[in-house]
C-alpha positions in Angstrom: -0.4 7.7 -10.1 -2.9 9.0 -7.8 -5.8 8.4 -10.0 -4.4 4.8 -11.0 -4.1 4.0 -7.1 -7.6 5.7 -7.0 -8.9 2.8 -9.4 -7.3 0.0 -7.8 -8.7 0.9 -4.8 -12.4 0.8 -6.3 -11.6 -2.3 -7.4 -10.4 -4.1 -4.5 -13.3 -2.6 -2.6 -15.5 -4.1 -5.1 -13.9 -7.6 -4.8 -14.1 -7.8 -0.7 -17.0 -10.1 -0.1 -18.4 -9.4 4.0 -17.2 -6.8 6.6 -14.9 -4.0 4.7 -12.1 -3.0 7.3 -8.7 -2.0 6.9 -7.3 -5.7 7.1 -9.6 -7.5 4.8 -9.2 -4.3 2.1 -5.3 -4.9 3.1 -5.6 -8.5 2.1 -7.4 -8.6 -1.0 -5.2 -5.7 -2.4 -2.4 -7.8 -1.9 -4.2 -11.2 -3.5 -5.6 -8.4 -6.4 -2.0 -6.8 -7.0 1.1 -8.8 -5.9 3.3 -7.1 -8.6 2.5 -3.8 -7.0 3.1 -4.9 -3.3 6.5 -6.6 -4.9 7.9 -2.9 -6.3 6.5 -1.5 -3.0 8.8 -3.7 -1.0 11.7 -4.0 -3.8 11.7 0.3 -3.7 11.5 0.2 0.4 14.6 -2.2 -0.3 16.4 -0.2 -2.5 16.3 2.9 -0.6 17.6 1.0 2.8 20.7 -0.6 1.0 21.1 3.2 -1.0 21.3 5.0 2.4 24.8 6.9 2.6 24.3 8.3 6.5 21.6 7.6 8.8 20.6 11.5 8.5 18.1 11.1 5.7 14.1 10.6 6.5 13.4 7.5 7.1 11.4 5.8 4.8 8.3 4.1 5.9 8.1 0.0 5.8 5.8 -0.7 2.8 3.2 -2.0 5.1 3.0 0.7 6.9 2.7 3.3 4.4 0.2 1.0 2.7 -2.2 0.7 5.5 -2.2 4.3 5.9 -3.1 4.8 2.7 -6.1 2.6 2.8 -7.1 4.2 6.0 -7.0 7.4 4.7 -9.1 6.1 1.4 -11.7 3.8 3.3 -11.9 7.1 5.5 -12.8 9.3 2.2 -15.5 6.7 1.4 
């Protein structure tokens, strides 16, 4: 998975035409993979309605999780 994500990343970062920053990387990863963002947010979903008692970690909203991944990757780079 990580080495997938690792591809996708390289890929979108190859795509983004002007400044590279966290929104514009954000934005063409969604316009690159909207299937991906879909199972992000269907999962993120899932896990909210699946929720017996409130005492579980919370899961993060798949926006957030993905922009912290991309900050953490563009920070790599």
């Amino acid at each position: 998975m990580i080495i997938e994500q690792e591809q996708k990343f390289k890929e979108v970062l190859s795509k983004i035409e002007g400044q590279v920053n966290e929104q514009s990387f954000f934005n063409k990863f969604l316009e690159l993979y909207p299937k991906v963002w879909q199972k992000l947010k269907a999962n993120y979903s899932k896990f909210n309605r699946s929720k017996q008692s409130r005492q579980t970690i919370p899961l993060p909203k798949p926006e957030v999780s993905l922009r912290k991944e991309i900050r953490m990757w563009l920070q790599k780079q």
